[in-house]
DRENSEKOL-330106 format. One record per residue (C-alpha): chain; x, y negated, z negated. Coordinates in nm, 2 decimals. Example, Ala and Ser with C-alpha at 12.3 -4.5 7.8 and 13.67 -1.06 7.14 Angstrom:
# residues 2
+----+--------+--------+--------+
: ch :      x :      y :      z :
+----+--------+--------+--------+
:  A :   1.23 :   0.45 :  -0.78 :
:  A :   1.37 :   0.11 :  -0.71 :
+----+--------+--------+--------+
# end
This chain:
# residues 71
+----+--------+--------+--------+
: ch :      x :      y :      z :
+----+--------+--------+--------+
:  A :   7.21 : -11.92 :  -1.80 :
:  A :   6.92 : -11.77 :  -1.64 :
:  A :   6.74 : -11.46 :  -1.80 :
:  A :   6.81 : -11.10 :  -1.62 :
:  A :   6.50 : -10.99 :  -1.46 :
:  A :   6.48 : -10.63 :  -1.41 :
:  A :   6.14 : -10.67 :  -1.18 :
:  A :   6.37 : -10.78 :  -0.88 :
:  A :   6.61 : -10.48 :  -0.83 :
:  A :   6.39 : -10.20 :  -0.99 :
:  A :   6.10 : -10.31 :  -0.74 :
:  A :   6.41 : -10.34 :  -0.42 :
:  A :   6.45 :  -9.99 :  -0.53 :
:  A :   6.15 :  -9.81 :  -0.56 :
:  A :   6.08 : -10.02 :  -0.27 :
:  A :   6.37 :  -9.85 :  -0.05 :
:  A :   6.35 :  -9.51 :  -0.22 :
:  A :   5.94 :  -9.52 :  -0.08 :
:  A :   6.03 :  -9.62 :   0.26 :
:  A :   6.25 :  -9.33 :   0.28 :
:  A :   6.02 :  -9.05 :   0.13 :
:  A :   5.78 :  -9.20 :   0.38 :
:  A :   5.96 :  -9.20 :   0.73 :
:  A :   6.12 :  -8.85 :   0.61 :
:  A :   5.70 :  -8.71 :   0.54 :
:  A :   5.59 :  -8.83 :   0.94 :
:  A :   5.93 :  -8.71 :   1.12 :
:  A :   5.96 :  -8.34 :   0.88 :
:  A :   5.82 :  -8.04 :   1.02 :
:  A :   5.45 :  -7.98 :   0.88 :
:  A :   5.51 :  -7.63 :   0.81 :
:  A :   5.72 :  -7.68 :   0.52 :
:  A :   5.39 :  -7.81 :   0.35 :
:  A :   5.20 :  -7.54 :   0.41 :
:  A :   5.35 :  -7.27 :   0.14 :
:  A :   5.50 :  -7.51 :  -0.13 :
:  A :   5.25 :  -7.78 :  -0.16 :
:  A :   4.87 :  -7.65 :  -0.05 :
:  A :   4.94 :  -7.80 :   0.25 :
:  A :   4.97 :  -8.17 :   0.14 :
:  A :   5.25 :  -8.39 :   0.23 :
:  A :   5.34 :  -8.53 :  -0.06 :
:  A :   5.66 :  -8.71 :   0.05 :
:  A :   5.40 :  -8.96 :   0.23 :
:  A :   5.15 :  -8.96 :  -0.05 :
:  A :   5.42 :  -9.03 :  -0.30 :
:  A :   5.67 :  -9.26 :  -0.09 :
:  A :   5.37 :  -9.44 :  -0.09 :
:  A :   5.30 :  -9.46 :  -0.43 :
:  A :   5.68 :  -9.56 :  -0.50 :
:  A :   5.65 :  -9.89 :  -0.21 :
:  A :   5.36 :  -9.98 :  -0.35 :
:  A :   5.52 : -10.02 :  -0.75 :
:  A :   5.80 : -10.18 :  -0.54 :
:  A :   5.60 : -10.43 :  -0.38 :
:  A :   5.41 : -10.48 :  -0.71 :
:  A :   5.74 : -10.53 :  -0.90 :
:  A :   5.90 : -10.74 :  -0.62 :
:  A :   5.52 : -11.01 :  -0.65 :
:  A :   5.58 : -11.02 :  -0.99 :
:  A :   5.94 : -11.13 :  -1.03 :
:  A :   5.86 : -11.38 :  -0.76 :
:  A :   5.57 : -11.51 :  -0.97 :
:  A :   5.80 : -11.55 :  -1.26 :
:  A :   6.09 : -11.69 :  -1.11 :
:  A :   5.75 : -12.00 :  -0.99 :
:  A :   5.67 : -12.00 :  -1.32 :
:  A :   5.97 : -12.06 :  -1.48 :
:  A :   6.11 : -12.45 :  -1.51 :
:  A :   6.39 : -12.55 :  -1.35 :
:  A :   6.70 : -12.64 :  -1.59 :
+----+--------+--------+--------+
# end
């Protein structure tokens, strides 16, 4: 019985959740930066942030699942 490896759905999921906070940053209104957040749009700095740990998540569960042997 294989190991559970959390890598895979943690990184599908901060993967997804990224993507979201991302297309939801370009297509909001701009102006709803400008009071709460000095003017930065965070949900594209951040939904950035989040694909990236879900791409980095995602590489290494497919490097482990190489490295394991094969029962």
């Amino acid at each position: 019985m294989p190991a559970l490896d959390v890598r895979f759905p943690m990184g599908l999921l901060f993967l997804f959740l990224g993507l979201i906070l991302v297309g939801y940053g370009l297509t909001a209104d701009p102006a709803i930066y400008a009071a709460h957040s000095l003017g930065q749009n965070v949900n594209v700095i951040w939904g950035a942030i989040f694909a990236l740990f879900g791409i980095a998540m995602l590489t290494l569960a497919a490097k482990a699942k190489k490295k394991t042997p094969r029962d």
